[in-house]
N, C-alpha and C positions, 0 to 999 in steps of 0.2 A: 504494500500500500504506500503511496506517495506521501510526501510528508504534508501535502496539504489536505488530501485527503483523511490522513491523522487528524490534523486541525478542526478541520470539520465536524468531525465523531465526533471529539473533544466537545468541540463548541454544542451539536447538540446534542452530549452525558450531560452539561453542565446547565445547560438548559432545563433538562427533565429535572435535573435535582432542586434547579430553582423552585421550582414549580410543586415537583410533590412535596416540600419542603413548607412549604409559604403556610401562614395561619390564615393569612384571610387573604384575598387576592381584591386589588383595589382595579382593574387594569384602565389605562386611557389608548385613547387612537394613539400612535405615533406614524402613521404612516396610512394617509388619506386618499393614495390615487385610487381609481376603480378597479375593483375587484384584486388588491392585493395588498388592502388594507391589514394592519398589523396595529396591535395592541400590545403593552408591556405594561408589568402589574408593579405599580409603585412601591409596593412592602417588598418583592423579592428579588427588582429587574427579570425576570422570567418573559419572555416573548410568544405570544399566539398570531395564529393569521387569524382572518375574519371569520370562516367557517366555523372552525373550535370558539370564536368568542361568540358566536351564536351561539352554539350549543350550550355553553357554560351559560350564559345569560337565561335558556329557557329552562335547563337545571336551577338556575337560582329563583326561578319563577316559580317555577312546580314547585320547590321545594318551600316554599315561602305558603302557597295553598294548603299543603299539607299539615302545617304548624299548625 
């Protein structure tokens, strides 16, 4: 494997660990063009695209009904 391709894993292990790590995830847009909008969660720096911060958002909804 190429060393940059190393980098990359690296970059997304550290990523996931952000992420399953975090207690509460705040995320904002950081990146607004059409359709490859990206989000990053203020408490972990952790990074999502748009798709998963759907999905995260309708989990926090459903989960919010259930209470």
């Amino acid at each position: 494997m190429s060393s940059v391709s190393q980098r990359m894993l690296a970059d997304v292990r550290e990523n996931i660990r952000r992420l399953d790590t975090c207690t509460g995830h705040q995320f904002t847009e950081t990146d607004a063009r059409p359709l490859k909008q990206r989000y990053t969660c203020s408490a972990c720096k952790g990074e999502i695209e748009f798709i998963a911060h759907l999905w995260y958002q309708r989990g926090v909804k459903d989960g919010r009904q259930v209470q």
